[in-house]
DRENDOGU-847183 format. One record per atom (N, C-alpha, C): x, y, z; atom name; residue number from 0. Coordinates in steps of 0.05 Angstrom, whole numbers, plus 5000, padded with zeros to 4 digits. Atoms other than C-alpha are relative to their C-alpha. Layout:
BEGIN
ATOM:X:Y:Z:CA:NUM
...
REM end
This chain:
BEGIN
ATOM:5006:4995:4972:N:0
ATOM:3756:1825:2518:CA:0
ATOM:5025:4996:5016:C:0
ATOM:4978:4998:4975:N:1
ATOM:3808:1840:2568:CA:1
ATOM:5000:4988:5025:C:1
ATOM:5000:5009:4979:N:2
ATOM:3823:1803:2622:CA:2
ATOM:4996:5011:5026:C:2
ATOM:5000:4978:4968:N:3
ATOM:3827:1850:2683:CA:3
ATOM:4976:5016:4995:C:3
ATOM:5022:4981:4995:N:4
ATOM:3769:1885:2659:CA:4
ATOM:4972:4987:5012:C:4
ATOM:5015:5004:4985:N:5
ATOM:3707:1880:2705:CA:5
ATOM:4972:5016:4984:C:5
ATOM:5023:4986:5020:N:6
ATOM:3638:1895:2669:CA:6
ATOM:4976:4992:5023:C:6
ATOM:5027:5002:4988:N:7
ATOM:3569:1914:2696:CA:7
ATOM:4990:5003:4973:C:7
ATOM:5015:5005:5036:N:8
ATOM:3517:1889:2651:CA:8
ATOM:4964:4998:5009:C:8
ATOM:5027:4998:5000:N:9
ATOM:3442:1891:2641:CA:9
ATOM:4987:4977:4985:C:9
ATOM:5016:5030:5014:N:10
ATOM:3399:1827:2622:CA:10
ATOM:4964:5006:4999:C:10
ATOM:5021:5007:5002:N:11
ATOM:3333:1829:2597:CA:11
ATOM:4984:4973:4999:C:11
ATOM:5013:5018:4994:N:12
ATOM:3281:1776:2611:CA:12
ATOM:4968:5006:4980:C:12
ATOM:5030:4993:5018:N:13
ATOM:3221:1777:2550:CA:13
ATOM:4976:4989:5028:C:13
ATOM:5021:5004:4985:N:14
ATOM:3185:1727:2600:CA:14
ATOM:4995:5009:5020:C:14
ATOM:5016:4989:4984:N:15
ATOM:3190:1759:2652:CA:15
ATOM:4988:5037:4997:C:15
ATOM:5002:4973:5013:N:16
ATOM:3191:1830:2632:CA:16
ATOM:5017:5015:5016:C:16
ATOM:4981:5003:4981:N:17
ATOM:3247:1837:2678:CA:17
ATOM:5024:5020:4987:C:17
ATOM:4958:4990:4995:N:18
ATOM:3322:1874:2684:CA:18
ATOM:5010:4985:5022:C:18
ATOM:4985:5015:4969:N:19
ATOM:3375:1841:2727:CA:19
ATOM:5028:5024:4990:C:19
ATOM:4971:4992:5001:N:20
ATOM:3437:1884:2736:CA:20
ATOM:5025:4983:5021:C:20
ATOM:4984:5016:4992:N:21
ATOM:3498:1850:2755:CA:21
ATOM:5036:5015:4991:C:21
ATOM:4978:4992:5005:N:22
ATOM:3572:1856:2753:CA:22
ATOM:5025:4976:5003:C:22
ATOM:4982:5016:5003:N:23
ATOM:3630:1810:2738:CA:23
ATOM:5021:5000:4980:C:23
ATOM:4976:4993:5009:N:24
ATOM:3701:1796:2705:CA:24
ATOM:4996:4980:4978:C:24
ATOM:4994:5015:5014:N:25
ATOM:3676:1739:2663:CA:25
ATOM:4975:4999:4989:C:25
ATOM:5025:5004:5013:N:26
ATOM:3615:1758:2621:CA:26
ATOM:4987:4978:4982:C:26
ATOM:5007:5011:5005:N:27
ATOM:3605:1713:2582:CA:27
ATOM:4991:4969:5013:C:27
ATOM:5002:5020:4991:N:28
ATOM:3616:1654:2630:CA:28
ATOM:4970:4999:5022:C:28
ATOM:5031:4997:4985:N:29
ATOM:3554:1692:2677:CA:29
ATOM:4980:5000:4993:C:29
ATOM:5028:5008:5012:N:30
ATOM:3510:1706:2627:CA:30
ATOM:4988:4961:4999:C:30
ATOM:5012:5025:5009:N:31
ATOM:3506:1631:2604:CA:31
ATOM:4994:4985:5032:C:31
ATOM:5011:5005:4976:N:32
ATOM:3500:1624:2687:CA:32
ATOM:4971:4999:5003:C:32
ATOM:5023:4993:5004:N:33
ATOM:3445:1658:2687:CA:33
ATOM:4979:4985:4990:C:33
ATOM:5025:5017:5017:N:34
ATOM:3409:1621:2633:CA:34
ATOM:4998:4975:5002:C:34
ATOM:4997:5034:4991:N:35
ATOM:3429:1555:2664:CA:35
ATOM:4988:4993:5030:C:35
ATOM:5013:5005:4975:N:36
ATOM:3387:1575:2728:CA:36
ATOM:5021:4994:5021:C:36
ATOM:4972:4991:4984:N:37
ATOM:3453:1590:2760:CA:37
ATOM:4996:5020:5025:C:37
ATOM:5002:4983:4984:N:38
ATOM:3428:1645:2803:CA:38
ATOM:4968:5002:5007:C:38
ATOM:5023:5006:4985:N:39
ATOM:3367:1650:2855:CA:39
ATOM:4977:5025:4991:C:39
ATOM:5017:4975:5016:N:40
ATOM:3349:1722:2816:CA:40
ATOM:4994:5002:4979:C:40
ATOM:5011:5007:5022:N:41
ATOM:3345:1694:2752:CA:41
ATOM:4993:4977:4983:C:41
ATOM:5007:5026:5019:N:42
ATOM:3323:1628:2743:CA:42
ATOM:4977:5000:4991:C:42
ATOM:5025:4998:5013:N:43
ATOM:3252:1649:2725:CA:43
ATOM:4990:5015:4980:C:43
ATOM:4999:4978:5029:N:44
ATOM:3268:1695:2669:CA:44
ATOM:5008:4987:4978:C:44
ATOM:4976:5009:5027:N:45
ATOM:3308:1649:2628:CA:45
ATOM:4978:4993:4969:C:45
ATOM:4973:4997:5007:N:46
ATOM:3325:1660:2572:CA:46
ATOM:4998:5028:5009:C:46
ATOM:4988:4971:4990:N:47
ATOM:3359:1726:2594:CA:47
ATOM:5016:5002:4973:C:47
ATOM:4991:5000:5019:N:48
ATOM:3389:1763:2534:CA:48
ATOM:5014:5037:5019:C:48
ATOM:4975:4973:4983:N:49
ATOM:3455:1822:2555:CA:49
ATOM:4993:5015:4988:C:49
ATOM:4998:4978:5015:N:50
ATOM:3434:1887:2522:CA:50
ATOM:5015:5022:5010:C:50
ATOM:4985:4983:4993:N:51
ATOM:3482:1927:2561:CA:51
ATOM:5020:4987:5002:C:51
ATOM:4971:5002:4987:N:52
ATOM:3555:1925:2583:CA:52
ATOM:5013:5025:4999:C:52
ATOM:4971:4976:4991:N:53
ATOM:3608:1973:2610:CA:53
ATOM:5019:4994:5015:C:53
ATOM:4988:5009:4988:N:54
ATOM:3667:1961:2628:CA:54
ATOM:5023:5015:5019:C:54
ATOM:4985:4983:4987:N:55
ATOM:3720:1981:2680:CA:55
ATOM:5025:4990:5007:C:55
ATOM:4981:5004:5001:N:56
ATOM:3784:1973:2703:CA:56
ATOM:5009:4985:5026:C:56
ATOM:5000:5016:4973:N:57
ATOM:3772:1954:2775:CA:57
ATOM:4976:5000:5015:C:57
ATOM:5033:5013:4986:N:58
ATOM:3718:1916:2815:CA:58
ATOM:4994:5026:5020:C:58
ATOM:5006:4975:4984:N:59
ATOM:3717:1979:2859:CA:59
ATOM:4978:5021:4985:C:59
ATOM:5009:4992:5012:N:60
ATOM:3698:2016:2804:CA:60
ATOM:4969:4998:4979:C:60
ATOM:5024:5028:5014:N:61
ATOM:3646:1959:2771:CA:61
ATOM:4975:5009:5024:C:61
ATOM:5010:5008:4983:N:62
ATOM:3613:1957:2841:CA:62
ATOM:4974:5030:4999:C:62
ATOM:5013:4977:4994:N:63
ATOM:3597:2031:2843:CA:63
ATOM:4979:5009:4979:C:63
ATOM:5014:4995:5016:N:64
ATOM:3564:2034:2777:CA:64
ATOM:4977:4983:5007:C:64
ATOM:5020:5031:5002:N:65
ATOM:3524:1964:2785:CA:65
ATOM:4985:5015:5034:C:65
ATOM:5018:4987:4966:N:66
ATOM:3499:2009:2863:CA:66
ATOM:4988:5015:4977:C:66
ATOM:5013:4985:5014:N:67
ATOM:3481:2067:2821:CA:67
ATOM:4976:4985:4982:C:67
ATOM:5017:5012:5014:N:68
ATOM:3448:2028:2767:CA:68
ATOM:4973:4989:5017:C:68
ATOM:5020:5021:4993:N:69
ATOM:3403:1974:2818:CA:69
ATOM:4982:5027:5014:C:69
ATOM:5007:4975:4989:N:70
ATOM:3394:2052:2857:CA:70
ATOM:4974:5001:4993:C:70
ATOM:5016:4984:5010:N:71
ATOM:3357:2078:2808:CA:71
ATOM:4963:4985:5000:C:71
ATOM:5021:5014:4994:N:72
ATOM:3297:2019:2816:CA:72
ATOM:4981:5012:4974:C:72
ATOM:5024:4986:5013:N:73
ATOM:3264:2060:2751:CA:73
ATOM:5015:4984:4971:C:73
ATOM:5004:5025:5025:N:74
ATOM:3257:2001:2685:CA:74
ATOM:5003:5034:4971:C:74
ATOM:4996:4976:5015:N:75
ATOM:3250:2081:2645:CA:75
ATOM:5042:5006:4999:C:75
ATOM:4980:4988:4995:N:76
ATOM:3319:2103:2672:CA:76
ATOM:5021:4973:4984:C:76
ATOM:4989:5023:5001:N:77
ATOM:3355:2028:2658:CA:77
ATOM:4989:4998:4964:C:77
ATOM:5003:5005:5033:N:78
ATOM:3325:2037:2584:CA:78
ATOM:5008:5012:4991:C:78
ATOM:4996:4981:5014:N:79
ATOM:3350:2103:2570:CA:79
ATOM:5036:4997:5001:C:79
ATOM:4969:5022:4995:N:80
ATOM:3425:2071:2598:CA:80
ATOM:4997:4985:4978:C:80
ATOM:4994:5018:5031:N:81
ATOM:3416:2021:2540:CA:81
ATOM:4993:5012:4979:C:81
ATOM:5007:4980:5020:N:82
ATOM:3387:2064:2489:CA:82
ATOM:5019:5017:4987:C:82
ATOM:4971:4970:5009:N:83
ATOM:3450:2119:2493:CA:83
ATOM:5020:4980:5005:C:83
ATOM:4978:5018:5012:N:84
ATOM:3497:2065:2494:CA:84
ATOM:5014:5003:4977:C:84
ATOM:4985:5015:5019:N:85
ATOM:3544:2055:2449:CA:85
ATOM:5015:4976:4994:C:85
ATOM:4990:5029:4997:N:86
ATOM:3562:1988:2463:CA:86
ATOM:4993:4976:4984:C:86
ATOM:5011:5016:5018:N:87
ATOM:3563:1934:2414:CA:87
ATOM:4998:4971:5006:C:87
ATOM:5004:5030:4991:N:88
ATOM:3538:1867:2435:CA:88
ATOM:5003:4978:4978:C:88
ATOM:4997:5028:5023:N:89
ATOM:3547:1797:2400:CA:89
ATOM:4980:4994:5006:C:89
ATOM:5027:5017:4996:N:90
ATOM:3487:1767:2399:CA:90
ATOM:4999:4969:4992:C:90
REM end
């Protein structure tokens, strides 16, 4: 993982049945945010698990995808984004 790179990422929530999209330079340090009831939009999902990421080169760039993405408001559209992925997650 690169330092300067800026990733928008997608978190599933089993309990809640949930997506959160988000965007940041330090993924792994947000996710485990997240699941530490770190944020006011996901402390009732936890655990949250990342099945997306993409990354970019500048927060300009991060910002505009993570608009697009929350845009779309359709849980269909935000599955078919993870689905055609090619992105390989650690789990």
């Amino acid at each position: 993982m690169e330092m300067n790179m800026v990733y928008v990422y997608i978190l599933y929530s089993v309990v809640a049945d949930r997506y959160y999209v988000g965007q940041t330079s330090n993924l792994e340090e947000r996710v485990s945010r997240h699941n530490q009831g770190g944020s006011k939009y996901t402390k009732f999902g936890i655990p949250w698990k990342l099945v997306y990421k993409e990354g970019f080169e500048t927060r300009s760039e991060a910002m505009k995808r993570e608009k697009k993405l929350k845009s779309s408001k359709n849980r269909e559209h935000l599955r078919r984004v993870i689905h055609s992925s090619r992105n390989e997650l650690s789990n």
